[in-house]
LUMLUM-182706 format. One record per residue: residue in one letter; y, x, z of N, C-alpha, C in turn. Coordinates in steps of 0.2 Angstrom, whole numbers, plus 5000, padded with zeros to 4 digits. Each point is the difference from the previous one (the first is absolute). Example, Ala and Ser with C-alpha at 12.3 -4.5 7.8 and 13.67 -1.06 7.14 Angstrom:
BEGIN
  r   n.y   n.x   n.z  ca.y  ca.x  ca.z   c.y   c.x   c.z
  A  4972  5066  5039  5006  4996  5000  5006  5004  5000
  S  5005  4998  4996  5006  5004  5001  5005  4996  5003
***
This chain:
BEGIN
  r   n.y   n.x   n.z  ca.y  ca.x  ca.z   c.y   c.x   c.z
  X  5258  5463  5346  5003  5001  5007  5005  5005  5000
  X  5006  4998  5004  5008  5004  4999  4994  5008  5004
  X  5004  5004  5001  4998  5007  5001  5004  5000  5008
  X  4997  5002  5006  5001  5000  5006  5009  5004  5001
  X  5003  4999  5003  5006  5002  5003  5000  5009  5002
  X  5003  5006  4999  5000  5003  5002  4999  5002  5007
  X  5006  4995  5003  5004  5001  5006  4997  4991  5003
  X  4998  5003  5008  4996  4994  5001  5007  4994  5001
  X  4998  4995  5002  5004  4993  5000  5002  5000  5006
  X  4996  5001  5005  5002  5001  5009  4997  5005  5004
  X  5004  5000  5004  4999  5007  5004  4998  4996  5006
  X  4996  5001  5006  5000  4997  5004  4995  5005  5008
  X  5006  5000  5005  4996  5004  5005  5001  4996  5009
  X  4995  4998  5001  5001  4996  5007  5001  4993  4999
  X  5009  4999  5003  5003  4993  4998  5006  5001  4994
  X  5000  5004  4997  5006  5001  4996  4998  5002  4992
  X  5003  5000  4996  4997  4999  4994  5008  5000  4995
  X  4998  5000  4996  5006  5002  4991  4994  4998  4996
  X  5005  4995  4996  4997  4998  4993  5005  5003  4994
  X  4997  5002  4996  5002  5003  4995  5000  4998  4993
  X  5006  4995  4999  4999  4998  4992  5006  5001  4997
  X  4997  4998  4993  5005  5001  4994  5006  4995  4998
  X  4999  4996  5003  5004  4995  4999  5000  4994  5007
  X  5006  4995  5000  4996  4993  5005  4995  4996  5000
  X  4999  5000  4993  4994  4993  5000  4994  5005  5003
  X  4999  5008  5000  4994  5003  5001  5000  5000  5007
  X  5005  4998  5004  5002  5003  5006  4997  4992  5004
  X  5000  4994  4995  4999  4995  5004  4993  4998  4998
  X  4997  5005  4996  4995  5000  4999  4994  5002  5005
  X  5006  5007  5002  4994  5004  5005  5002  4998  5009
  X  5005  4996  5000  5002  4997  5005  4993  4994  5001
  X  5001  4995  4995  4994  4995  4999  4992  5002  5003
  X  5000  5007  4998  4992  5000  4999  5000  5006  5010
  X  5005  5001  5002  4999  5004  5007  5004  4994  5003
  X  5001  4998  4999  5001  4990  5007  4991  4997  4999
  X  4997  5000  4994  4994  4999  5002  4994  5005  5003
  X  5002  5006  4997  4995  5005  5003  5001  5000  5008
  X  5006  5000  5003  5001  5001  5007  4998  4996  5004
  X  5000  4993  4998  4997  4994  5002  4996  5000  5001
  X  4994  5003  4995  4995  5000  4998  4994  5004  5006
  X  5005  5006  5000  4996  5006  5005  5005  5001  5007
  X  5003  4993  5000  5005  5001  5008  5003  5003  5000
  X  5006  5004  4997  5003  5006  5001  5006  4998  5000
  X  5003  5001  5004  5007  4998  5004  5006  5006  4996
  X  5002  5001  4997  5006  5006  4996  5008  4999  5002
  X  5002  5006  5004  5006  5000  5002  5005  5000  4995
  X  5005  4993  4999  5001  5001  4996  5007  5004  4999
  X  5000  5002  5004  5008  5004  5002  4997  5006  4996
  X  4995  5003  5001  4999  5009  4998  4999  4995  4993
  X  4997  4996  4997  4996  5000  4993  5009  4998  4994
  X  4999  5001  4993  5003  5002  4996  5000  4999  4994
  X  5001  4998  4994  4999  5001  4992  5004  5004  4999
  X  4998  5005  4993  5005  5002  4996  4998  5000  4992
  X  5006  4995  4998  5000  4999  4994  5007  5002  4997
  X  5002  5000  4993  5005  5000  4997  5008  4998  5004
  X  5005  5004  4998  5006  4997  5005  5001  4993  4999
  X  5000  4999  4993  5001  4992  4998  4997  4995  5003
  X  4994  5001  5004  4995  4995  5004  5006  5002  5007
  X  5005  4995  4999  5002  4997  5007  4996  4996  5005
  X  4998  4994  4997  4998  4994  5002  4996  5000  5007
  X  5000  4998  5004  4997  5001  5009  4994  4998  4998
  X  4993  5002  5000  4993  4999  5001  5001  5000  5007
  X  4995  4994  5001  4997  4999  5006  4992  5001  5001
  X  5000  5002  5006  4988  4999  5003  5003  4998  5007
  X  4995  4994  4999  4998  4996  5007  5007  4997  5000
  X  5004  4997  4996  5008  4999  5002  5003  5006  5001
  X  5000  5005  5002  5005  5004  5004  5001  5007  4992
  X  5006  5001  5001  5003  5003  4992  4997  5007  5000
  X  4998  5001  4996  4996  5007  5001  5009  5005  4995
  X  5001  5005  5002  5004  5005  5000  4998  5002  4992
  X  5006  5001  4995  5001  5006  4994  5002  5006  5002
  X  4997  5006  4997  5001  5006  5001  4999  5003  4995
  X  5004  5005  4998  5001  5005  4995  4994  5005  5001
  X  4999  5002  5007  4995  5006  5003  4995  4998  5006
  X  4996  4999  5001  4995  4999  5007  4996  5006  5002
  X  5003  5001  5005  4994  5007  5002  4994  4997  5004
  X  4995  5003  4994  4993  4998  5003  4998  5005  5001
  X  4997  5000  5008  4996  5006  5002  5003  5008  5000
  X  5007  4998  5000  5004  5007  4998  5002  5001  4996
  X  4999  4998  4994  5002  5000  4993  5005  4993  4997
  X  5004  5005  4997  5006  4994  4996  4998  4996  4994
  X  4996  4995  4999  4998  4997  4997  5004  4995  4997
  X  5002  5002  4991  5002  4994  4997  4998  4995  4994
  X  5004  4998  4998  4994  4994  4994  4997  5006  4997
  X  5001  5002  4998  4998  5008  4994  4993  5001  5008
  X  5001  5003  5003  4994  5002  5004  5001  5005  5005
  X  4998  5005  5003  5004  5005  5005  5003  5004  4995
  X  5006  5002  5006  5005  5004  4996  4999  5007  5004
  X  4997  5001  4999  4999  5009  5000  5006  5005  5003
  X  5004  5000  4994  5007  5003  5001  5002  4997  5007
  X  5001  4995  5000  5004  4998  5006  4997  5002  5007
  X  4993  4998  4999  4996  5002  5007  5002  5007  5001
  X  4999  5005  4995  4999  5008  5001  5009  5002  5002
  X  5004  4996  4998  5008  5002  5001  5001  4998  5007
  X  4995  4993  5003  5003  4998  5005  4997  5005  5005
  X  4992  5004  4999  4998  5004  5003  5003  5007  5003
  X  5002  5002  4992  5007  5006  5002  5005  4999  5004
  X  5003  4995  4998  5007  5000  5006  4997  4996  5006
  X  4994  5000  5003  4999  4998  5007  4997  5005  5003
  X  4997  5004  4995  4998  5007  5000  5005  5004  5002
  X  5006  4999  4996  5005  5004  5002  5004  5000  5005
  X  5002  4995  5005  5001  4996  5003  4997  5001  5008
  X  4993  5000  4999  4997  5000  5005  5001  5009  5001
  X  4999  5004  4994  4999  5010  5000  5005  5002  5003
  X  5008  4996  5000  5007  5000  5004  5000  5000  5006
  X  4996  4994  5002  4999  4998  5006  4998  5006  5006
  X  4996  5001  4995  4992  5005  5005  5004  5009  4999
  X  5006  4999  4997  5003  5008  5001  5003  5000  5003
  X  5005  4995  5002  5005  5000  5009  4999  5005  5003
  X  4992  5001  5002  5000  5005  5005  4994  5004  5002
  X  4999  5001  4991  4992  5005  4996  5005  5006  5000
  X  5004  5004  5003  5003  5008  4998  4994  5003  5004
  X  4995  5000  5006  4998  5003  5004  4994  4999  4998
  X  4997  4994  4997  4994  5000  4996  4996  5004  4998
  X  4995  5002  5003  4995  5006  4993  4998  4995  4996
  X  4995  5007  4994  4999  4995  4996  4994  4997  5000
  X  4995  5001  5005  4996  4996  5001  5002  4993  5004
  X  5003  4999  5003  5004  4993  5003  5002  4996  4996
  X  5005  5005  4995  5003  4996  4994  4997  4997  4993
  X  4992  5004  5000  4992  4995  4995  4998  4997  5006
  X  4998  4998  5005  5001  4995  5003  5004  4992  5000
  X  5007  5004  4998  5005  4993  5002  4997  4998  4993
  X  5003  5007  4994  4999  4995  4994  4992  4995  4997
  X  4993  5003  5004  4995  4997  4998  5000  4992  5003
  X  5005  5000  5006  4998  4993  5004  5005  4998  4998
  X  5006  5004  4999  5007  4993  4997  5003  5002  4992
  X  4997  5001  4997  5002  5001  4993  4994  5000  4995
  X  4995  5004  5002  4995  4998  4993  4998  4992  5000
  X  5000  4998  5006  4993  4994  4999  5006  4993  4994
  X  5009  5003  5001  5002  4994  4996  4998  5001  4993
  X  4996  5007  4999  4999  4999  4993  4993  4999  4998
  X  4996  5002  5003  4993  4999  5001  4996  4993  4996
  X  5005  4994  5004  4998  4993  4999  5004  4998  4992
  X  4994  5000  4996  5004  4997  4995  5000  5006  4995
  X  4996  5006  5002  5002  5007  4996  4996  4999  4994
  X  4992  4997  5001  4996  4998  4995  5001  4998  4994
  X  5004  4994  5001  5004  4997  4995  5004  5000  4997
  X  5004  5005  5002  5006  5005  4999  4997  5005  4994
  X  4996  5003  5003  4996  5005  4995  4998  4996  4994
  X  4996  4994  5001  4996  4997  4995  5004  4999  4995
  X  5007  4998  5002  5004  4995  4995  5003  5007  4996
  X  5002  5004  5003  5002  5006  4999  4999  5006  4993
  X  4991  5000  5002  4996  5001  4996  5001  4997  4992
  X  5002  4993  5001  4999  4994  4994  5006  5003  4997
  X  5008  5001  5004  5005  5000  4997  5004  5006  5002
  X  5002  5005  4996  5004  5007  5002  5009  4995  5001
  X  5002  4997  4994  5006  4998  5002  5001  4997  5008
  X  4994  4998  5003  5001  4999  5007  5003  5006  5005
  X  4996  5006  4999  5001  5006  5002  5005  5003  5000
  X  5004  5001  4994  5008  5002  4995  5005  4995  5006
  X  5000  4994  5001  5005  4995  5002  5000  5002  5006
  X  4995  5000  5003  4998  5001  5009  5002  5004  5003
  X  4999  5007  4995  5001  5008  5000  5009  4998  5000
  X  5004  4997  4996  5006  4999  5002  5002  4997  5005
  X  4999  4995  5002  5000  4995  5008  5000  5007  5002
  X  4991  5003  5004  5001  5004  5002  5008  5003  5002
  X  4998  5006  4994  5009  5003  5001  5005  5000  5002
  X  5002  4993  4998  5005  4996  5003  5001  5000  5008
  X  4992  4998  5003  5003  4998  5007  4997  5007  5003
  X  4998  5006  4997  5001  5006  5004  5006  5004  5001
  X  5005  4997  4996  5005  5006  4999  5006  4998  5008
***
């Protein structure tokens, strides 16, 4: 018996969902077996929000229920940038920085008169919590890999300067 998939085959939350394979025939594979599971358990799937991501060369339209299910390079599930490879970390944590960044621009406009109690305030309810979510996994994956750290540690830099 083959050895189970690292990265799961779909990701699925509500009515929306991403299937994840390696190629087309697997894509029509797991197309096949969620046209009968949803049948099976009445589950209605928006097919606007739902997605595959397989190889750029997998052009070819798949369809579920008739209606063409979308290729994508990236699907954000649950917040996270999800690709055939699996969540992309990097990306999540860059796209958090410069929203981070973005947002801490905003909220200076007209923080000159701010104490600094007011100002752990602003940052606890509008800037930690973008990091909070997702921080676990970040750590975990982290742990696994220091060149994670070195590369990110650059991003970083880049978008502080």
């Amino acid at each position: 018996m083959p050895a189970a998939p690292l990265i799961p085959r779909a990701l699925f939350f509500a009515d929306d969902g991403v299937l994840l394979a390696s190629d087309l025939d697997e894509v029509r594979i797991l197309i096949q077996i969620l046209e009968r599971w949803s049948s099976a358990n009445r589950i209605a799937l928006n097919i606007k929000k739902c997605a595959y991501l397989a190889p750029a060369s997998s052009q070819e339209a798949i369809y579920l229920f008739s209606a063409e299910v979308p290729r994508r390079e990236v699907y954000t599930y649950l917040g996270f940038p999800v690709t055939a490879r699996g969540i992309d970390l990097r990306r999540h944590l860059k796209s958090r920085l410069e929203q981070a960044g973005k947002r801490s621009d905003f909220l200076t406009l007209d923080a000159d008169g701010w104490g600094f109690a007011h100002r752990l305030r602003v940052y606890r309810q509008y800037l930690a919590l973008m990091f909070e979510y997702g921080a676990p996994l970040l750590a975990a994956f982290a742990k696994d890999s220091p060149k994670f750290w070195d590369e990110t540690t650059k991003d970083v830099a880049k978008l502080t300067k």
